[in-house]
NUNUDO-523263 format. One line per field, with one value per residue (C-alpha): residue number from 1; residue in three letters; x, z, y. Coordinates in nm, 4 decimals. Layout:
residues N
pos NUM ...
code ALA ...
c1 X ...
c3 Z ...
c2 Y ...
end
This chain:
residues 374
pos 1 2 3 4 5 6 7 8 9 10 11 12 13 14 15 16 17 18 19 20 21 22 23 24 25 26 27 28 29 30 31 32 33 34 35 36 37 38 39 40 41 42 43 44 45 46 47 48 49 50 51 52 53 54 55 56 57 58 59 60 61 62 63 64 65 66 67 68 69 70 71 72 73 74 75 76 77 78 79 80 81 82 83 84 85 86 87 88 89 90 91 92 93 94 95 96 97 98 99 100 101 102 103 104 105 106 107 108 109 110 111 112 113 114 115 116 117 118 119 120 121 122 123 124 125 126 127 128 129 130 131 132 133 134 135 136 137 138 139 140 141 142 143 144 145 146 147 148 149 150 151 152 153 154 155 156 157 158 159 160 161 162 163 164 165 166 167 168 169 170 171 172 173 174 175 176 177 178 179 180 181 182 183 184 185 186 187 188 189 190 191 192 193 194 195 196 197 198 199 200 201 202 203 204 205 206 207 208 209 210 211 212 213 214 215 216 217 218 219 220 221 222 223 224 225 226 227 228 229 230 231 232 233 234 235 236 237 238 239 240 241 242 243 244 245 246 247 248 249 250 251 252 253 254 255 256 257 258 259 260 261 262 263 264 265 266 267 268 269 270 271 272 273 274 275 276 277 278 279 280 281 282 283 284 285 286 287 288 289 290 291 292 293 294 295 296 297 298 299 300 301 302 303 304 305 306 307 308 309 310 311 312 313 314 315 316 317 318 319 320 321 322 323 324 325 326 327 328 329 330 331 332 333 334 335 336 337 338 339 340 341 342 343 344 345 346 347 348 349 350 351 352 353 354 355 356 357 358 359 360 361 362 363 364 365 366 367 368 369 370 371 372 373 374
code UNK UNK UNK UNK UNK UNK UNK UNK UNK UNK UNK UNK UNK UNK UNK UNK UNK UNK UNK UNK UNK UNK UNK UNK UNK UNK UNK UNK UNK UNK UNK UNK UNK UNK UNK UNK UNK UNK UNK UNK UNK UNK UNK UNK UNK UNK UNK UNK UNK UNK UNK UNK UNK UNK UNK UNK UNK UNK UNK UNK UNK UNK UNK UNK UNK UNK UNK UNK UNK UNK UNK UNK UNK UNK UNK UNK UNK UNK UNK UNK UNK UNK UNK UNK UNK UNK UNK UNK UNK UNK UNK UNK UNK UNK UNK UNK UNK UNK UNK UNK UNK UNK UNK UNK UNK UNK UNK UNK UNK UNK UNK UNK UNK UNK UNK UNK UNK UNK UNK UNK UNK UNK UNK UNK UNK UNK UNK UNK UNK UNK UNK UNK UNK UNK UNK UNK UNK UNK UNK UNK UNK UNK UNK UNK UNK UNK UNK UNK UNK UNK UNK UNK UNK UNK UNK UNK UNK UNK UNK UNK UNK UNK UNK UNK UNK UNK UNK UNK UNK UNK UNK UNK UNK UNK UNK UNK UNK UNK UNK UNK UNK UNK UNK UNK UNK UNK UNK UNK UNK UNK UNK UNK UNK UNK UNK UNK UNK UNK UNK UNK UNK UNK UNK UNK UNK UNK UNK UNK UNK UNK UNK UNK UNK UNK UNK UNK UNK UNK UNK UNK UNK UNK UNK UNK UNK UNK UNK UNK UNK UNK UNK UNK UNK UNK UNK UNK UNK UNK UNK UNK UNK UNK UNK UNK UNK UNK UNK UNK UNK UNK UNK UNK UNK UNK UNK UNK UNK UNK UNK UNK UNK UNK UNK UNK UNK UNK UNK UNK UNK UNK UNK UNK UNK UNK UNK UNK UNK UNK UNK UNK UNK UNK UNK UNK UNK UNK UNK UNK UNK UNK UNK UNK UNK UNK UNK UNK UNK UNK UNK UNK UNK UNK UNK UNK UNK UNK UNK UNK UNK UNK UNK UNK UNK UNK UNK UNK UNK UNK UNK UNK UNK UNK UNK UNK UNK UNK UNK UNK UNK UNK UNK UNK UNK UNK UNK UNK UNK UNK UNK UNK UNK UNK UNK UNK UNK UNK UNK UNK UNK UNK UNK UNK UNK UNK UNK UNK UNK UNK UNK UNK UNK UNK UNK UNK UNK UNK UNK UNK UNK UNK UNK UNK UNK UNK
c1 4.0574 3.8594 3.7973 3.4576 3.3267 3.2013 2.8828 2.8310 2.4721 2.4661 2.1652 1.9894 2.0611 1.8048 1.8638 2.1973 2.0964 1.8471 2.0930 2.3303 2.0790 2.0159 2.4036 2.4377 2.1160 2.2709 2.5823 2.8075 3.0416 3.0503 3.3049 3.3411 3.5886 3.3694 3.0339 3.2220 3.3070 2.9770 2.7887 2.9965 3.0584 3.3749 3.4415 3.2935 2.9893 2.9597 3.0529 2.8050 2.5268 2.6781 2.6651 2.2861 2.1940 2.3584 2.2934 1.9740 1.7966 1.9721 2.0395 2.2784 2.5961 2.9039 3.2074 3.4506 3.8016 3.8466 3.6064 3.7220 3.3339 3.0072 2.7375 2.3876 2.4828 2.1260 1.8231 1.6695 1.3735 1.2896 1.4491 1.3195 1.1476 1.0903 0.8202 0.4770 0.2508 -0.1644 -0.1916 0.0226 -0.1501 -0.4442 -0.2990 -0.1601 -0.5002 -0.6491 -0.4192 -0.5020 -0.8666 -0.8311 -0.7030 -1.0682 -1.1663 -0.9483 -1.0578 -1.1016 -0.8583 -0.5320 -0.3806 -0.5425 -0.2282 0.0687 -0.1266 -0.1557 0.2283 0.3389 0.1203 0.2149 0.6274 0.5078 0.3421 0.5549 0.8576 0.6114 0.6244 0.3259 0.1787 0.1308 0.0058 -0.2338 -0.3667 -0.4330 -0.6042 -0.7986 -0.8934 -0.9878 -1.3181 -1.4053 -1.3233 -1.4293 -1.4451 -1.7477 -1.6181 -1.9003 -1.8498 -1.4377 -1.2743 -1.1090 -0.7544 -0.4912 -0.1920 0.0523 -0.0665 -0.0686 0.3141 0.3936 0.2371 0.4842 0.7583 0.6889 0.5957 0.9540 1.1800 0.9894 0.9041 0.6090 0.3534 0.0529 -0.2715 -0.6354 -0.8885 -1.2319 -1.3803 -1.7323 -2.0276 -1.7751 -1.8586 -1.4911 -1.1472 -0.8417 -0.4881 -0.3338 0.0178 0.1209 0.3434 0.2463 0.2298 0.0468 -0.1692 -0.5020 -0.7111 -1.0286 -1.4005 -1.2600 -1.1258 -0.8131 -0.6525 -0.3793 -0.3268 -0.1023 0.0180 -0.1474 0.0952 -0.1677 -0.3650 -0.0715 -0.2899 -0.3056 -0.5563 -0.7229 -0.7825 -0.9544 -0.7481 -1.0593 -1.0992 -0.7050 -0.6285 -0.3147 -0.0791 0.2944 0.5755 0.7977 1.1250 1.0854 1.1893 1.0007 1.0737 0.7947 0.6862 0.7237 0.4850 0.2287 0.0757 -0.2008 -0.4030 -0.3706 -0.4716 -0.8317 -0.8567 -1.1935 -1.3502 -1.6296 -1.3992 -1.1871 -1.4736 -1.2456 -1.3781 -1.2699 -1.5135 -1.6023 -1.9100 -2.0021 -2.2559 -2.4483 -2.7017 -2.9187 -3.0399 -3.3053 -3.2608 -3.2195 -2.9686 -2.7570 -2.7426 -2.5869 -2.3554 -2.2017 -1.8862 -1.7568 -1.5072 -1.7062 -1.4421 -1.1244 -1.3552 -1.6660 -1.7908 -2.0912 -2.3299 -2.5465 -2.9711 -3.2147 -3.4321 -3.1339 -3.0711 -2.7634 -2.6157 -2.3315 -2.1208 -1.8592 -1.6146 -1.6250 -1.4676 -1.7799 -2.1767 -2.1285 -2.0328 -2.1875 -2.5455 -2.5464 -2.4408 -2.7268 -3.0106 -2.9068 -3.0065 -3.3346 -3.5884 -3.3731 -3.1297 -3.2514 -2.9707 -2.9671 -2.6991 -2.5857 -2.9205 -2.7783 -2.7454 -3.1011 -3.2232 -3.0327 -3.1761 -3.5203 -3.4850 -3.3387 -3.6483 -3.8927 -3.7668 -3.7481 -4.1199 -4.1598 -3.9876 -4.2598 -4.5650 -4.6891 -4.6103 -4.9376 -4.9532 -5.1194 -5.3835 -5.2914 -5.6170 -5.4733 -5.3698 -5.0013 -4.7916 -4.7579 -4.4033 -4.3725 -4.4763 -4.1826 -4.1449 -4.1389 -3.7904 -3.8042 -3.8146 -3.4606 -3.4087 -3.0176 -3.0416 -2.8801 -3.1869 -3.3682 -3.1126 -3.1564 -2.9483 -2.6738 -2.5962 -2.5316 -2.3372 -2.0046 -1.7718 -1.6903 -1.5576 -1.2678 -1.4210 -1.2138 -1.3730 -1.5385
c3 -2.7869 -2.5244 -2.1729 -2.1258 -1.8075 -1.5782 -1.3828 -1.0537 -0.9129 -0.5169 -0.2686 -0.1674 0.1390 0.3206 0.2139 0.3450 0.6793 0.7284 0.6259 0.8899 1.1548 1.0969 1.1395 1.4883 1.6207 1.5260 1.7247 1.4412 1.5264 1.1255 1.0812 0.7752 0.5463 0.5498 0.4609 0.1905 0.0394 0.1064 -0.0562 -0.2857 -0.1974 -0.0568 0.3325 0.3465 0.2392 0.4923 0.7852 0.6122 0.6724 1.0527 1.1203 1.0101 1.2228 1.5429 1.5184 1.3589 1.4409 1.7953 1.7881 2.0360 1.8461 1.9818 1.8408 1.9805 1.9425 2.0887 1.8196 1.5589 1.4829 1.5941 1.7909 1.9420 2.3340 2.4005 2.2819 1.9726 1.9000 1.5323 1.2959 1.2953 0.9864 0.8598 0.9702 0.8277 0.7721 0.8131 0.4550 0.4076 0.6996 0.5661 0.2398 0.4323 0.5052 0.2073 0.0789 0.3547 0.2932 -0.0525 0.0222 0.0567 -0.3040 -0.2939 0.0280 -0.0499 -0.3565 -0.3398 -0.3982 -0.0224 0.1410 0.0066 -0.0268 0.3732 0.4052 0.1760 0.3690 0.6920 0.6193 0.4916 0.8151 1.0782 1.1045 1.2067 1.5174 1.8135 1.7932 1.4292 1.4416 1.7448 1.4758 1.1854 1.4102 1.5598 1.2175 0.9966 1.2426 1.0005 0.6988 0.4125 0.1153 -0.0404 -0.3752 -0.6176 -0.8102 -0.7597 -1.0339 -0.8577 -0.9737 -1.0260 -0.8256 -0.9761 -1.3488 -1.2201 -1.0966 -1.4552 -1.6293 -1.4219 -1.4873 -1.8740 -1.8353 -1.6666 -1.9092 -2.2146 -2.2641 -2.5222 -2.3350 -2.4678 -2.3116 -2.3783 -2.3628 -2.4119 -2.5740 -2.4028 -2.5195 -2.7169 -2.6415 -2.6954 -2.5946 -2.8280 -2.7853 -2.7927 -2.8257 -2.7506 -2.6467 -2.2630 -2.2434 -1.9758 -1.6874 -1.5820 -1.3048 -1.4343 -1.2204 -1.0260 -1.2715 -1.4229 -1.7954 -2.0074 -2.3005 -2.5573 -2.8737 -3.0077 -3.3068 -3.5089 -3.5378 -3.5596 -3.3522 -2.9841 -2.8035 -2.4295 -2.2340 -1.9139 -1.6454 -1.5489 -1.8822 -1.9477 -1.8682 -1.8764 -1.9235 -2.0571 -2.0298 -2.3412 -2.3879 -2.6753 -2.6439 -2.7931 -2.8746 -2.6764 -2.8864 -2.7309 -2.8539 -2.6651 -2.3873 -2.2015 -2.1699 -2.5226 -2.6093 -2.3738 -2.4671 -2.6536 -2.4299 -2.1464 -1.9728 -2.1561 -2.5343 -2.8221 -3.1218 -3.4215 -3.4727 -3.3188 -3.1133 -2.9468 -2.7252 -2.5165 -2.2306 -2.0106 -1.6202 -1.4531 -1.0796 -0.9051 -1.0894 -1.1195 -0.7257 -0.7835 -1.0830 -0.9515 -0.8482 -1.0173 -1.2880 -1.5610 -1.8316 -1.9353 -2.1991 -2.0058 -1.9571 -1.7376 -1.7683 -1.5165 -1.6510 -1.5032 -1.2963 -1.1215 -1.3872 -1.6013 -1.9454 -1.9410 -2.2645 -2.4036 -2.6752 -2.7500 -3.0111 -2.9250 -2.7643 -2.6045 -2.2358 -2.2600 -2.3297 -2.0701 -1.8190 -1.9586 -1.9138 -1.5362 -1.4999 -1.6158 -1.6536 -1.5107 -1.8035 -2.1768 -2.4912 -2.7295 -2.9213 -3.1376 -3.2760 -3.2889 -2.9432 -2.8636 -3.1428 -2.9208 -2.5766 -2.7336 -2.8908 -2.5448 -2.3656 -2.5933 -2.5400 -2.1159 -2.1917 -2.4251 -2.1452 -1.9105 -2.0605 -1.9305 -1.5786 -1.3683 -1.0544 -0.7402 -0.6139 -0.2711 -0.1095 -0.2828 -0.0433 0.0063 -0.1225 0.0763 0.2453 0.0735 -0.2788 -0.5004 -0.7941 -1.1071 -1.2754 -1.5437 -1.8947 -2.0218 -2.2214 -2.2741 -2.6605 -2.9417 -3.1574 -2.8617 -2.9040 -3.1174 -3.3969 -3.2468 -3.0264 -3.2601 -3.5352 -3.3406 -3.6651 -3.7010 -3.3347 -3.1695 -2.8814 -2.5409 -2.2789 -1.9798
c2 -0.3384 -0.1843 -0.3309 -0.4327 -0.2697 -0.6123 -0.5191 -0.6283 -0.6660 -0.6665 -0.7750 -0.4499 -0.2726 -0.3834 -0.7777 -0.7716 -0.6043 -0.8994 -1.1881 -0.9917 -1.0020 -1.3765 -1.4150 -1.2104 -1.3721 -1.7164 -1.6063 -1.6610 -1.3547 -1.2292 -0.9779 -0.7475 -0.9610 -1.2651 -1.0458 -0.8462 -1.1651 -1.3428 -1.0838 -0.9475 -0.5925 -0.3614 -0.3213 0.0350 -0.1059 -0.3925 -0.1174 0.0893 -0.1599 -0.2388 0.1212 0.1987 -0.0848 0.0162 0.4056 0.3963 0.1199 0.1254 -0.2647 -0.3918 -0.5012 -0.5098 -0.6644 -0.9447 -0.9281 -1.2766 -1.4020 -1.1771 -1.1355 -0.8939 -1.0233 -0.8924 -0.8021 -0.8354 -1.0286 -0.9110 -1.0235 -0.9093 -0.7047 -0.3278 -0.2003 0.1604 0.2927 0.2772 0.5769 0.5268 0.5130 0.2236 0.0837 0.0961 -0.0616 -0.3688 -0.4047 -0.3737 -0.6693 -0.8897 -0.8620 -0.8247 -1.2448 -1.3319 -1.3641 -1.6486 -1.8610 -2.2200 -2.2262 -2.3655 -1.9762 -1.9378 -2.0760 -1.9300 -1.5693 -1.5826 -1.6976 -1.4865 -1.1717 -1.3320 -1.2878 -0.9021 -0.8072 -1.0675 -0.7531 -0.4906 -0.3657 -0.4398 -0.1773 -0.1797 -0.4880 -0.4207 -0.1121 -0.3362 -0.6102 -0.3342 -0.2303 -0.5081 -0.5183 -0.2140 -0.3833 -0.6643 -0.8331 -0.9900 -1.1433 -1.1919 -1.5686 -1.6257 -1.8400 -2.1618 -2.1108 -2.4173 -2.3673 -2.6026 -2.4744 -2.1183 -2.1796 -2.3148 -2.0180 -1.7597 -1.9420 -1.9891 -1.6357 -1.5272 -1.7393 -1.6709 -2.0249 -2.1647 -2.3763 -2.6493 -2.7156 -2.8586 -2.5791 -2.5673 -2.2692 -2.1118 -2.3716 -2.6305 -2.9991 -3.1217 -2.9307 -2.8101 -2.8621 -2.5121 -2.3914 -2.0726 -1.8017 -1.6778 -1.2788 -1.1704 -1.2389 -1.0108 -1.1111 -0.9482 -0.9179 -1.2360 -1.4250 -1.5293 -1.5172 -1.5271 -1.3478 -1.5535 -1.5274 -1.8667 -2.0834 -2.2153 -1.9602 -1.6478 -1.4270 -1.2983 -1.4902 -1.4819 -1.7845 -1.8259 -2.0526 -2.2460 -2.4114 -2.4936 -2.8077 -3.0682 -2.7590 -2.8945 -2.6342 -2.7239 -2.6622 -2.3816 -2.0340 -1.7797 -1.3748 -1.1481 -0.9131 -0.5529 -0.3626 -0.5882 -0.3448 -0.5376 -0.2117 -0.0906 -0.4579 -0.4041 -0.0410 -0.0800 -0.3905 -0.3549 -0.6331 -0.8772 -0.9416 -0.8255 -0.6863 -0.5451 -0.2522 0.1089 0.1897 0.5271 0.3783 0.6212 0.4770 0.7141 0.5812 0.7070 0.8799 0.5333 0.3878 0.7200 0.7319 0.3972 0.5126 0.7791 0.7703 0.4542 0.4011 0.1728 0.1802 0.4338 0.5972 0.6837 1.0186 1.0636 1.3767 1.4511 1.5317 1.7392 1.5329 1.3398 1.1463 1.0736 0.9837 0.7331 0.7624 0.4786 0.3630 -0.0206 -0.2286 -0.4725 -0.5194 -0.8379 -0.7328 -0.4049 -0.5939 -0.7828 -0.4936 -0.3121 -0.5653 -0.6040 -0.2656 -0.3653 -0.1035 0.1378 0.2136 0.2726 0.2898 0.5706 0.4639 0.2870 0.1103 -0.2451 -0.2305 -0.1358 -0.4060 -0.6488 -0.5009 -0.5586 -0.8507 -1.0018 -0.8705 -1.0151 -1.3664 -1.3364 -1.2090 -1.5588 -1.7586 -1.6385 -1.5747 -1.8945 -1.8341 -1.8330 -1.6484 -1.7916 -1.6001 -1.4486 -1.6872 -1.9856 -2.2660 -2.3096 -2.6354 -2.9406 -2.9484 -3.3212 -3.2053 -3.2423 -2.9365 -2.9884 -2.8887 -2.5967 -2.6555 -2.6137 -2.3402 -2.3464 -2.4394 -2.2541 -2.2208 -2.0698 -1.7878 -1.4907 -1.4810 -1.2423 -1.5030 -1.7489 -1.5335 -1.4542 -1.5477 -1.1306 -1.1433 -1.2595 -1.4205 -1.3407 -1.5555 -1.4368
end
């Protein structure tokens, strides 16, 4: 019969150098024998590790023979790192701003712990450079999704043991919620906001929720088989951002000088290919499985942008023009000579126009999508 080979998985390297240092700082005189055994390595290993930290990173450590044990002969007041190069630098940076986005929500906390323990082992005057330059440096988040710690901790962990979870969710415009069961694959923070892609039981389809409309999430004790030919980006090839459709649309939009100064430059979607038009201007070309994101991105370009192709989607552009011109047809200007408002008159609230038969039909028909919240 043959012998099974047993595999033994050690700490890294760098791991055991840092539980060493915590030993010789604690004056606990560890010798070789006890660290083999500790971590479960061979001697040469252990004197390996003592080695690199006495010859290259020059830390005082001597050994006693009265102790039997190594200790620091000298203060030390942090471990030494590896060096870091400007780009990485500029990285660490980039992290600790990136943080912003989620000021206020209870991911705020551990994000700044978790960035503090990354940054606390550089050296001064690494830290003196990235003080010096997050002066130059921001983030301006546009509309941040509150995020629920506790359920986000549950989601990880049903995501890591392949565990099925249940929650109430309440699809976009629904008046009551849903209790969902599914199988957690991934999750995308997408333009600010979280979701999770799941492979929902009742239904036997993948689905996308949004975290902000999950609620009373239960990790159960079923285990569940992850598919594996579930690729996250395969699965959002064909969306704007996270809509999923089921058709194909060469959509082609042309921009006028202004908004191809503004264009240019930036990655819209994997499929794009920009051409540049006499006159400054530009024609922006995609490949969607669905309108519904794209529309939107297209009227809040306003006059600036115009679609070629396909027709539905200019249909849709026009139609969604001629009801803002409905909305405000009514609207009266004040003539510039006309006396202004007293600071104690009260205004008048706007006629509500949030109603689904105010919407053009589009809207309302959605039945030949699968709707991926936004």
């Amino acid at each position: 019969m043959a012998k099974v080979k047993r595999q033994v998985f050690s700490r890294p390297p760098w791991e055991r150098m840092m539980r060493i240092h915590e030993r010789l700082r604690n004056q606990e005189y560890p010798n070789c024998p006890k660290l083999a055994r500790e971590f479960e390595v061979n001697l040469r290993t252990i004197k390996r590790d003592v080695d690199f930290m006495k010859c290259r990173l020059e830390l005082p450590i001597e050994y006693d023979e009265r102790r039997y044990g190594y200790y620091y002969s000298q203060p030390v007041e942090q471990f030494p790192t590896v060096a870091v190069t400007e780009a990485e630098l500029f990285a660490l940076l980039v992290a600790s701003k990136a943080i912003a986005q989620y000021h206020g929500t209870e991911l705020q906390k551990p994000l700044e712990n978790a960035f503090r323990k990354l940054t606390g082992q550089l050296d001064r005057e690494t830290r003196y450079s990235m003080s010096h330059l997050s002066q130059a440096l921001s983030f301006r988040p546009f509309a941040p999704g509150d995020t629920d710690l506790a359920a986000f901790q549950l989601l990880t962990q049903a995501l890591k043991e392949n565990r099925a979870v249940e929650f109430d969710y309440k699809n976009l415009g629904a008046k009551r919620v849903q209790r969902r069961h599914v199988h957690p694959y991934h999750l995308a923070c997408i333009d600010n906001h979280w979701y999770l892609f799941a492979f929902d039981e009742d239904r036997q389809a993948l689905r996308t929720f949004v975290l902000t409309r999950l609620s009373r999430l239960d990790l159960t004790p079923k285990h569940f088989k992850r598919r594996k030919d579930f690729d996250p980006d395969e699965y959002l090839r064909g969306s704007f951002q996270v809509f999923k459709g089921g058709a194909d649309y060469e959509v082609v939009i042309e921009f006028d000088d202004w908004a191809t100064d503004l264009l240019r430059g930036r990655k819209w979607h994997p499929s794009q290919e920009l051409t540049e038009l006499p006159g400054g201007l530009c024609r922006l070309r995609f490949r969607l499985n669905n309108l519904e994101e794209i529309e939107g991105w297209v009227l809040s370009w306003g006059r600036h942008a115009q679609v070629q192709r396909p027709v539905e989607l200019a249909e849709r552009i026009r139609q969604a023009g001629e009801a803002l011109a409905d909305k405000y047809k009514n609207l009266k200007m004040d003539r510039p000579d006309a006396p202004a408002p007293r600071e104690t008159e009260e205004l008048k609230p706007l006629k509500s126009y949030r109603t689904v038969a105010s919407l053009p039909a589009w809207h309302r028909n959605k039945g030949d999508l699968k709707f991926r919240p936004q």
